[in-house]
C-alpha positions in Angstrom: -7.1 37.8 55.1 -8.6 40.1 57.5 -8.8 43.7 57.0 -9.5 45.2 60.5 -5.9 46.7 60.9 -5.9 48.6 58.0 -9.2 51.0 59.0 -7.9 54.1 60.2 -9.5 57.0 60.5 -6.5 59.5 59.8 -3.0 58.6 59.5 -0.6 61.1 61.1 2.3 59.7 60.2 2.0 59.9 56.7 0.8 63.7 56.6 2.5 65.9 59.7 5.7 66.2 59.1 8.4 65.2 61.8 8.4 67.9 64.7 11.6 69.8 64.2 14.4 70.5 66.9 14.4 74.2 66.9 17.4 76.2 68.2 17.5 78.7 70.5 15.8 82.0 70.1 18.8 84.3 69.3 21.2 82.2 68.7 20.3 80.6 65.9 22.0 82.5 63.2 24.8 83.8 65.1 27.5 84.6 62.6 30.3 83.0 64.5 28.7 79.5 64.5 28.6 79.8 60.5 32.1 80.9 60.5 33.4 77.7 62.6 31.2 75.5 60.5 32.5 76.8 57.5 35.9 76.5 58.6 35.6 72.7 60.1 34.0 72.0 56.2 37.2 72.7 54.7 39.8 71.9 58.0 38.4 68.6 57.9 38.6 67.3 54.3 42.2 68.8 54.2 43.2 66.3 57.2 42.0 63.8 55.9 43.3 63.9 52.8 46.7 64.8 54.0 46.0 61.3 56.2 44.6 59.5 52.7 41.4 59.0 54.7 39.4 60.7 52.1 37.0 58.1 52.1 35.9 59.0 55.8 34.2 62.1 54.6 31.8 59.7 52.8 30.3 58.6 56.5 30.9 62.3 57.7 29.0 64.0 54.7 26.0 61.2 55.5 25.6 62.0 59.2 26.2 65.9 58.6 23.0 65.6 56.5 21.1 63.1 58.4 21.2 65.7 61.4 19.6 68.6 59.5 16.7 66.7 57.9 13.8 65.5 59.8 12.8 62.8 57.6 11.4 59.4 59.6 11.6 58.6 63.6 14.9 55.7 63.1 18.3 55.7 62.6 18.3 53.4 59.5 15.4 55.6 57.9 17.1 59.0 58.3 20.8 57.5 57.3 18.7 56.0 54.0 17.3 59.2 53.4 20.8 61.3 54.0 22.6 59.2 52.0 20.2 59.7 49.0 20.1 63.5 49.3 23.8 63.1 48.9 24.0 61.3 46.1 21.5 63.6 44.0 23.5 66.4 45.7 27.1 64.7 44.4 25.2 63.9 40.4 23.8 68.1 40.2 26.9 69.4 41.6 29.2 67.3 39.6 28.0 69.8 37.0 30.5 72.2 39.0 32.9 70.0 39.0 32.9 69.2 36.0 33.7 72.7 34.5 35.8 74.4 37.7 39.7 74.4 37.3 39.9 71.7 40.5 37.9 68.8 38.5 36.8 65.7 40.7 39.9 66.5 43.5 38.5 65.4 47.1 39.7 68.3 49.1 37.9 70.9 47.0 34.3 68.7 46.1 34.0 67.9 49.4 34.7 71.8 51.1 31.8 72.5 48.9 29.4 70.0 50.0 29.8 70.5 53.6 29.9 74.2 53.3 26.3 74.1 51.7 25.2 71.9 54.1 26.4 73.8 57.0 24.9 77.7 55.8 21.8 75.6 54.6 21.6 74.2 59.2 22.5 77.9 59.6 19.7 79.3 57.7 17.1 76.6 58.8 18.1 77.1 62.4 18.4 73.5 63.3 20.3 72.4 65.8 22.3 68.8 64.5 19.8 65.8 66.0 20.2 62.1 64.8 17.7 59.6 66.1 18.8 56.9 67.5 16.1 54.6 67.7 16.8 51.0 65.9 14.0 48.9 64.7 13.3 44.9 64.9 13.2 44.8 60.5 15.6 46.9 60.3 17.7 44.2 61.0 15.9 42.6 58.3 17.2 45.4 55.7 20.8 45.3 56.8 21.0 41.4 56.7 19.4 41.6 52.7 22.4 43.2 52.4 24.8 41.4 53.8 23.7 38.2 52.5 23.3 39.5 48.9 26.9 41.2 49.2 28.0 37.1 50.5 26.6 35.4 47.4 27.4 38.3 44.3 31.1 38.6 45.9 32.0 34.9 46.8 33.3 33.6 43.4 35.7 36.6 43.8 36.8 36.9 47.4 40.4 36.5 47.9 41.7 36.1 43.8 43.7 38.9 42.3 42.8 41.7 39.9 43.9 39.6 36.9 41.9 36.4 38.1 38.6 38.8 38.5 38.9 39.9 34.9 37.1 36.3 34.1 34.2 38.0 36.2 34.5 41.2 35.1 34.3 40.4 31.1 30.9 38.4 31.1 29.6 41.1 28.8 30.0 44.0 26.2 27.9 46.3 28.4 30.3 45.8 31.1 33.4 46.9 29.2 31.5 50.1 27.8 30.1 51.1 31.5 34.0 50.8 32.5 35.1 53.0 29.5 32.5 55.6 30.8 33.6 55.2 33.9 37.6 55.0 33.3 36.9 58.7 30.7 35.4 60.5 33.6 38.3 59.8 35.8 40.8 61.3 33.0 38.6 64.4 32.2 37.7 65.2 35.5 33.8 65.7 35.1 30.8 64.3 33.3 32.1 63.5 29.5 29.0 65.3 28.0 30.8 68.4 29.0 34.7 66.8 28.0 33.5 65.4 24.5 36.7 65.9 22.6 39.0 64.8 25.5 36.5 61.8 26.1 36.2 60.1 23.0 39.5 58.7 23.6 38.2 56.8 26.7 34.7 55.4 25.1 33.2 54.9 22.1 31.9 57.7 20.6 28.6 59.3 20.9 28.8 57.6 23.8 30.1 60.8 25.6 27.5 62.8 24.5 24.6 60.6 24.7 24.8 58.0 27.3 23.5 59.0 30.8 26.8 59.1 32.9 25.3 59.5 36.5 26.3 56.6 38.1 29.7 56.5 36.2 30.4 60.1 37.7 29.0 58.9 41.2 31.2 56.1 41.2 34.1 58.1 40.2 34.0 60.7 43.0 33.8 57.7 45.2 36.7 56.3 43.6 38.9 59.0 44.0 37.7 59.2 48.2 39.0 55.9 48.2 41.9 56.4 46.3 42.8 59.7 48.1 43.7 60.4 44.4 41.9 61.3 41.2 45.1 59.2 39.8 42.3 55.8 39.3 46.4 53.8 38.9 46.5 50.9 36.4 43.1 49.8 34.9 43.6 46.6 35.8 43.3 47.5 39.4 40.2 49.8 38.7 38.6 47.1 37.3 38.8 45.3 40.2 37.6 48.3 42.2 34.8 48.9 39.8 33.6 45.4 39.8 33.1 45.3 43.5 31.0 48.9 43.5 28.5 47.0 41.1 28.3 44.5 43.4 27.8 46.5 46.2 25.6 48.3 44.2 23.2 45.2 43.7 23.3 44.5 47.0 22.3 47.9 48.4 19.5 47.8 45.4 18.2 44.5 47.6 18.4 46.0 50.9 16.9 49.6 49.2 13.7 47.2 47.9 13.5 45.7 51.6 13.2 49.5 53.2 11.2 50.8 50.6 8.3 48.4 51.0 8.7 48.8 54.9 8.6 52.5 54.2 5.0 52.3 52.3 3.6 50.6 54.8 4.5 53.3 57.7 4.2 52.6 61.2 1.3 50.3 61.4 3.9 47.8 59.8 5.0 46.1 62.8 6.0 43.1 64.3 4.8 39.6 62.0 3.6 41.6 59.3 6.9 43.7 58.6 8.9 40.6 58.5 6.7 38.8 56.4 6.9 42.0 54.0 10.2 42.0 54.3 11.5 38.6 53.9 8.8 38.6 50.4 11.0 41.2 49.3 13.9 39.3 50.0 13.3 36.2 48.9 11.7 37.3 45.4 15.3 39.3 44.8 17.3 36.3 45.9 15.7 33.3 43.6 14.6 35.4 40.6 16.0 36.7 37.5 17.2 40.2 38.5 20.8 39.1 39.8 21.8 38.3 36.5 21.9 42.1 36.4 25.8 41.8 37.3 26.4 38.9 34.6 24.8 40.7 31.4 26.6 44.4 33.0 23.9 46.1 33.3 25.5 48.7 35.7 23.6 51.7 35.3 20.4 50.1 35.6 21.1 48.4 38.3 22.3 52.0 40.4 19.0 53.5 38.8 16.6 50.7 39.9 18.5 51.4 43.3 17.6 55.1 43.3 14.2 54.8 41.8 13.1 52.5 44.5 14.5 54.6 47.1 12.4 57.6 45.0 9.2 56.0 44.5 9.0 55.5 48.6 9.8 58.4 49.8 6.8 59.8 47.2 4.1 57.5 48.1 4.6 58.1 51.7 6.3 61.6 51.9 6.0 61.8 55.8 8.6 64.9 56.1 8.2 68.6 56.0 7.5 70.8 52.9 11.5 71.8 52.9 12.7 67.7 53.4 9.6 67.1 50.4 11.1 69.3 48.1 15.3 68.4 48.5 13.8 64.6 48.8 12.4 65.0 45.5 14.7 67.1 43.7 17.4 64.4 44.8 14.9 61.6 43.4 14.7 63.4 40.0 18.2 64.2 39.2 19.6 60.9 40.6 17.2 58.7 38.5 17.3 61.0 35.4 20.8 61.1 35.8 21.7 57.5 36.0 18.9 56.0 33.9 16.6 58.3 31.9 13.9 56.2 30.9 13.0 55.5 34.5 12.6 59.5 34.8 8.9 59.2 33.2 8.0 57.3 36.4 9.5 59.4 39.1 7.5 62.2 37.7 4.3 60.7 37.2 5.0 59.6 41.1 5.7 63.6 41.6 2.7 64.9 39.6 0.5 62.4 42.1 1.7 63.5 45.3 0.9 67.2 44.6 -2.5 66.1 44.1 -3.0 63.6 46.3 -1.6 66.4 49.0 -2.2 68.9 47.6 -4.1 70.4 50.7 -0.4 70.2 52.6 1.5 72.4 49.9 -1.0 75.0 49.5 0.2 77.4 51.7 3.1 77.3 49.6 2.3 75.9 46.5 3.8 78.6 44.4 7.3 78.2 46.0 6.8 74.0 46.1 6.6 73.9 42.6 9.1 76.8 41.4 11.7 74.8 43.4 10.6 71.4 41.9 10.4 72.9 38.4 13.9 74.2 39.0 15.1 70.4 39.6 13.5 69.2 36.7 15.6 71.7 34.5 18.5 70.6 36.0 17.4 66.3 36.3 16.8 67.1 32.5 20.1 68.9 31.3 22.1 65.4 30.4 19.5 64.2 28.9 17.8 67.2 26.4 21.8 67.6 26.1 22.3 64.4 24.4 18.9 64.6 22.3 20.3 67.9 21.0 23.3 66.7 19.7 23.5 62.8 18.6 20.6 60.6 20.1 17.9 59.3 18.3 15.3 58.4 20.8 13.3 57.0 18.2 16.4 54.2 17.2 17.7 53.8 20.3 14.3 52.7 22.1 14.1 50.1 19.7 17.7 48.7 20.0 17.8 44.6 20.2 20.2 43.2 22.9 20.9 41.3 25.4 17.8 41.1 28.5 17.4 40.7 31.7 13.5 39.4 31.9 11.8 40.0 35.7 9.6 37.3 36.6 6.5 37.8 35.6 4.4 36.1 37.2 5.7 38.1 40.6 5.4 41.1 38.7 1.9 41.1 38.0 0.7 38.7 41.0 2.3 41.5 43.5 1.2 44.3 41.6 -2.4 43.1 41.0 -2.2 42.8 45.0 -1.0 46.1 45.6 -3.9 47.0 43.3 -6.4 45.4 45.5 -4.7 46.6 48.6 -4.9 50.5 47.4 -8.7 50.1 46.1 -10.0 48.9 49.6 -12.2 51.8 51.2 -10.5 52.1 54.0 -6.8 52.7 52.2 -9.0 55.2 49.5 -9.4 57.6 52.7 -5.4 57.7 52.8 -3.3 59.1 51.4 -0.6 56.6 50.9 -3.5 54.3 49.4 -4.0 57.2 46.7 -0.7 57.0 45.8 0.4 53.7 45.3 -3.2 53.3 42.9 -1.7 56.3 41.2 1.8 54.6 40.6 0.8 51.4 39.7 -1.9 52.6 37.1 0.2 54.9 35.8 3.6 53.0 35.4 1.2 50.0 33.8 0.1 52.4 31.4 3.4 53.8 30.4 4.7 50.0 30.1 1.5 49.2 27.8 2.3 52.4 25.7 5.9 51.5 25.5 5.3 48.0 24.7 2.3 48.6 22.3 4.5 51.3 20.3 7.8 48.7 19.9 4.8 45.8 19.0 4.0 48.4 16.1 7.1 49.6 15.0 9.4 46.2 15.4 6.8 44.1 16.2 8.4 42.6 19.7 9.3 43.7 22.9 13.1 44.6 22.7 15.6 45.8 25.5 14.3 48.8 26.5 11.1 46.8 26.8 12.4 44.4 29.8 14.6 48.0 31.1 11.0 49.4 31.8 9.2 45.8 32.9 12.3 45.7 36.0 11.1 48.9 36.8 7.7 47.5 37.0 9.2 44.8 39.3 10.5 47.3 41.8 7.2 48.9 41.6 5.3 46.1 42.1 7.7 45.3 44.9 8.0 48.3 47.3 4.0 48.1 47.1 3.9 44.9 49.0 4.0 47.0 51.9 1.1 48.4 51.7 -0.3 44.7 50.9 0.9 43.7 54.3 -1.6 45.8 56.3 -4.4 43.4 54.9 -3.1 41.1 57.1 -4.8 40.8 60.7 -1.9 42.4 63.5 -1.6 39.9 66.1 -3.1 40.9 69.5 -1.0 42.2 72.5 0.1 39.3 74.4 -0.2 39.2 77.9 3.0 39.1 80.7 6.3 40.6 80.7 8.1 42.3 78.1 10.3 39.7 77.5 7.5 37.1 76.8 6.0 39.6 74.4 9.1 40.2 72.8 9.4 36.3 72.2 5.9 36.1 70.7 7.3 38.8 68.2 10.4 37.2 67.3 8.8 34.2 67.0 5.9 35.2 64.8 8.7 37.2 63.0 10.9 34.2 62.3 8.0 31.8 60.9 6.5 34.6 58.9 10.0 35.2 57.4 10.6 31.2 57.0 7.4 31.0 55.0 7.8 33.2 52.7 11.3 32.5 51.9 9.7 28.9 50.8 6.4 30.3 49.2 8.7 33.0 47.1 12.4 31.8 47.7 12.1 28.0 47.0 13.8 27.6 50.3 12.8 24.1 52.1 14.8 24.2 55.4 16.2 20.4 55.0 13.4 19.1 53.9 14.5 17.0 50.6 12.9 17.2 47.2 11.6 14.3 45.4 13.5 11.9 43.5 16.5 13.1 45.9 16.7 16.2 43.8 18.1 19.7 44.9 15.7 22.1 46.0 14.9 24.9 43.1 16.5 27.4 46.0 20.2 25.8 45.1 19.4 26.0 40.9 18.7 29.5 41.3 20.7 32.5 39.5 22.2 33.5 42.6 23.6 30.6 44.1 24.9 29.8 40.6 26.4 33.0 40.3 28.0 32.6 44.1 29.6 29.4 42.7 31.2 30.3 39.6 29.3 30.0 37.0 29.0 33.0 35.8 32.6 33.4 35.1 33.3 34.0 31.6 35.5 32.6 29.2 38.0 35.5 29.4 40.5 34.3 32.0 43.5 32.6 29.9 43.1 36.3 27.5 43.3 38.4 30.5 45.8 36.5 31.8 48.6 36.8 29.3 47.3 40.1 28.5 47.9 41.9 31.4 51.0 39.7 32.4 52.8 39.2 28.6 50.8 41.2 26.1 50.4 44.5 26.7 53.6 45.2 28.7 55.4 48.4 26.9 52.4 48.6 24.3 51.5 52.8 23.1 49.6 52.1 20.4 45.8 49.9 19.8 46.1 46.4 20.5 44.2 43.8 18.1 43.8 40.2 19.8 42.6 37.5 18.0 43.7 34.5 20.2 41.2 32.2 18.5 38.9 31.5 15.7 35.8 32.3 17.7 35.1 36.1 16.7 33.2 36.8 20.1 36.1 36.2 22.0 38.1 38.0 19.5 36.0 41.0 20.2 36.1 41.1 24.1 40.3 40.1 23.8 40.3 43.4 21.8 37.5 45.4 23.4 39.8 44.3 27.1 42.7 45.3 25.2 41.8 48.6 25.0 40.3 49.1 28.4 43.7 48.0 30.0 45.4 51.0 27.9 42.9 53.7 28.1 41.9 53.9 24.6 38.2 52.4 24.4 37.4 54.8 22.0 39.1 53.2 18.9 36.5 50.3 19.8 34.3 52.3 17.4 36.3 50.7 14.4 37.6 48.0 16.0 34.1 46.3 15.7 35.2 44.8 13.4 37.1 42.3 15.2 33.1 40.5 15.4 33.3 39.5 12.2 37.2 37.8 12.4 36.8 34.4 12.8 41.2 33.2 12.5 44.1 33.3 15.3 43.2 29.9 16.5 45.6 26.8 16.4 42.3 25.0 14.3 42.7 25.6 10.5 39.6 27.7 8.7 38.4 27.2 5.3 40.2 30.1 2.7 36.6 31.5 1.9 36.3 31.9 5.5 39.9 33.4 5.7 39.5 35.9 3.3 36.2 37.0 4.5 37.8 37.6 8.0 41.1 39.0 6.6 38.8 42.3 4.9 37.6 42.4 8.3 40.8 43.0 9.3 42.0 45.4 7.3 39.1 47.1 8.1 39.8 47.9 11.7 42.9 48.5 11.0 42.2 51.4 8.8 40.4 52.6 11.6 43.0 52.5 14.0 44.8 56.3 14.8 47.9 54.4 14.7 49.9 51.4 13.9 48.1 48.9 16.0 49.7 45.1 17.5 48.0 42.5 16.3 48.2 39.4 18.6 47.4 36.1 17.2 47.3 33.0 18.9 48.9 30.6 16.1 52.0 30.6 15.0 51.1 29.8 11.2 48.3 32.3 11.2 50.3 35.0 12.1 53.4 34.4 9.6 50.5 34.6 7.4 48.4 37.7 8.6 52.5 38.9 9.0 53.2 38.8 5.0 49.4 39.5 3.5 49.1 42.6 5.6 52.5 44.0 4.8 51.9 42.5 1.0 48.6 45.0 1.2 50.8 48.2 3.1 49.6 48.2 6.4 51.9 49.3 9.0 50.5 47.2 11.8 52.7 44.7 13.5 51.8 41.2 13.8 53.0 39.0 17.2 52.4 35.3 17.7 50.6 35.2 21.2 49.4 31.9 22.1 46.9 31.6 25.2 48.5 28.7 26.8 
């Protein structure tokens, strides 16, 4: 690999800020133009929601943003960057929200928003300027999407709410990030702030502890949609909810794909973005990360999204002091908000950059860092909230569970490259270079630390282990981009446009094809030995896009929603075999479809009932399971319904519980 292309003597782009369109001397604080922009931020979001087309002001808020910031030369880089601000705007003034008489109601959230964002142009003095220049991988980023959102959404396009329940259910974490989720809708705000109304919706300390930005996020994009803070059954917001995670993963693709474009800057052109690009892609695509969606591992999945997004903008913050600071103070509340542990690294990436530029923020250091330090108070609130009250950090980060591994040998092959990459001389002088040695040292050593500490307490790398080794996935990832400037640019070819543009494209296209076989096991026709599928078609993915993730849980959802729970008030016990798992989700889905996931805290003990089914168990066996019972039954605020799934089983359950003075009412439900 040649390095000629990376020598540069100074690198504009990544220091001077974007030159700013300035308004007119005189006029640009004119007092009437604040009044009609005021007025058209609240005129607006009341026609529309008098037209139910809440859900335009979604676009609207975007592109009101995206023309006050000067923050990269391209359309798809400045709508990236707006829509970011607006989600860490949405997550700290949700706060608001929360505690205001109005709650999450669209009319009133969004007159806010746009007002700020209109006496925040006023002040600045900017006239509204969106550029409008498109480039060749950015079709590259908006395809990753697209295709991603094709594979994680087939198994489901077209089938009902009911059927998707069987995609839905492939996981407990799923059915708690729903309860978080389905409580925010009914208080109105973040649950941390609603804890006595909230524990009705999740099980509690759930509401105090968990980190509920992306439940709150998706909520107030919920109710756009809806043109209603009324979320209507559950069994149609699950369906709604299932499709934001997938569009979540998706957009956490295409996010990885313009981040490592965005580290490499300008000088990434032509053969050498796509190849970055299409690395990206493929890696995402064929590895482990997509069973994100299977195991319901919402939130991380939204704060991966955001921390990539984050960590970019950091490493190369080519914007203004003004865009530096809001860019930042959207990348620490949105990350801390949605995912805490992934907060260390967005500030070690923060306490770099005012190093590594620190020359650029002199002028005003004093101001830079009073506004940032006001962002970390606020990125921190949830989260000193919840160690206040209920968490213990020291037991949680050692909780065993289900995992999600990254690949490691991608992991640590791209991030020893970006390593190498960052240590040339001629990257040293820069200071994107600076910065992505910074991250990658840093977020190595806080993985060591983290892993060394569980190796010494526990002695194995648990859950939160693998949380923090995806994060050094994206890392490693978005880095690539710098890795592609090692690569020699191809020279200018000679003749007309056109030809040149064809030397691109092509160059593009075979750079693209090879890595999507080097990383992606892709082999374009070309068939395996032994007549064997390519490893591209064995993949988690492809899997996933043909139904194999679906979960057991279609015939319970089915009669639930359908037979079971028609007319029920009161908990709901389901025990429609001997297999205590699927006793468990039955009841845990139960509860969702009624609103009352918070009596899931006793209902545990449904994992440990192992009758209901037509196949006859041992007595030892029964009697075990039968304490069980009674158990979460005791722990029920009323009378619950017990559904079991045999007939003789429940005349029995019927007479031994009665026998024993419980209340609760036993119904034969069979699954078929």
């Amino acid at each position: 690999m040649a390095t000629r292309s990376a020598v540069v003597k100074s690198n504009p782009a990544e220091t001077r800020p974007t030159p700013q369109a300035e308004a007119p001397a005189g006029g640009a604080r004119r007092w009437t133009v604040l009044g009609a922009a005021l007025a058209l931020s609240w005129a607006l979001p009341l026609l529309l929601h008098a037209l139910h087309l809440d859900v335009v002001l979604i676009p609207v808020l975007v592109l009101s943003i995206a023309a006050l910031l000067r923050v990269g030369g391209g359309l798809l880089d400045r709508l990236v960057v707006a829509t970011f601000v607006l989600c860490g705007a949405v997550m700290a003034f949700g706060l608001l929200f929360s505690v205001w008489p109005w709650g999450l109601a669209p009319v009133p959230g969004a007159g806010v928003l746009l007002s700020v964002v209109s006496v925040c142009g006023w002040l600045a003095g900017r006239r509204p300027h969106i550029p409008l220049r498109v480039r060749g991988s950015d079709s590259v980023v908006l395809a990753t999407v697209a295709v991603v959102w094709h594979y994680v959404h087939h198994p489901v396009a077209g089938k009902s709410a009911v059927d998707r329940l069987a995609y839905f259910v492939t996981s407990e974490d799923r059915l708690g990030h729903f309860s978080y989720f389905d409580g925010i809708h009914h208080v109105g705000g973040y649950a941390f702030l609603h804890q006595e109304a909230a524990k009705a919706y999740m099980m509690t300390p759930a509401e105090a502890v968990y980190p509920q930005g992306s439940h709150f996020l998706l909520v107030w994009i919920d109710v756009l949609v809806k043109s209603s803070t009324d979320g209507g059954p559950a069994v149609d917001m699950t369906s709604r909810y299932l499709l934001y995670v997938m569009a979540a993963y998706a957009l956490f693709c295409g996010a990885l794909v313009w981040a490592a474009r965005w580290i490499g800057g300008p000088r990434l052109r032509g053969w050498r973005a796509a190849a970055v690009c299409a690395t990206v892609v493929a890696v995402m695509m064929s590895g482990s990360m997509v069973q994100l969606i299977e195991k319901g591992f919402d939130s991380e999945t939204i704060g991966l999204l955001f921390l990539a997004v984050a960590l970019a903008l950091l490493v190369r913050p080519a914007m203004g002091r003004a865009e530096f600071v809001l860019v930042a103070a959207a990348g620490l509340i949105a990350v801390t908000f949605v995912y805490n542990l992934y907060g260390a690294l967005v500030g070690i990436a923060l306490a770099a950059v005012l190093v590594v530029h620190r020359r650029r923020f002199a002028p005003r250091r004093r101001l830079v860092i009073g506004a940032l330090a006001g962002a970390t108070v606020i990125a921190a609130l949830p989260s000193v909230f919840s160690v206040l009250t209920k968490l213990d950090v020291a037991k949680t980060s050692n909780l065993a569970g289900p995992m999600v591994i990254p690949d490691r040998p991608v992991f640590i092959g791209c991030g020893l490259l970006a390593l190498v990459a960052a240590s040339l001389p001629v990257n040293r002088r820069t200071g994107t270079g600076q910065m992505v040695l910074a991250l990658v040292v840093g977020a190595t050593a806080v993985i060591g630390v983290f892993g060394a500490w569980q190796k010494h307490t526990i002695g194995y790398y648990s859950y939160y282990f693998e949380k923090l080794a995806a994060a050094g996935l994206v890392i490693a990832l978005i880095s690539v981009g710098l890795v592609g400037l090692m690569f020699q640019p191809a020279v200018r070819t000679a003749g007309s446009v056109l030809r040149r543009r064809a030397d691109v494209l092509l160059r593009s296209v075979l750079a693209s094809a090879a890595a999507l076989s080097l990383f992606g096991h892709v082999q374009w026709g070309v068939p395996s030995g032994w007549s064997r599928p390519s490893a591209w078609y064995d993949n988690t993915m492809v899997k996933w896009a043909r139904g194999e993730g679906k979960s057991d849980m279609g015939p319970p959802a089915n009669v639930l929603v359908r037979r079971d729970l028609e007319g029920v008030d009161a908990p709901v016990i389901a025990l429609y075999g001997n297999e205590s798992y699927l006793n468990l989700k039955s009841t845990f889905l139960a509860q969702i479809l009624t609103h009352r996931a918070g009596t899931m805290v006793g209902l545990y003990e449904v994992f440990y009932v192992k009758i209901g089914g037509p196949v006859s168990v041992d007595e030892k066996q029964y009697q075990a399971s039968l304490d069980h019972l009674k158990v979460a039954i005791a722990s029920c605020p009323a009378p619950p319904k017990v559904l079991v799934g045999d007939r003789a089983t429940a005349d029995r359950l019927q007479r031994e519980l009665a026998a024993a003075g419980s209340a609760a009412t036993v119904v034969h439900a069979p699954l078929n």
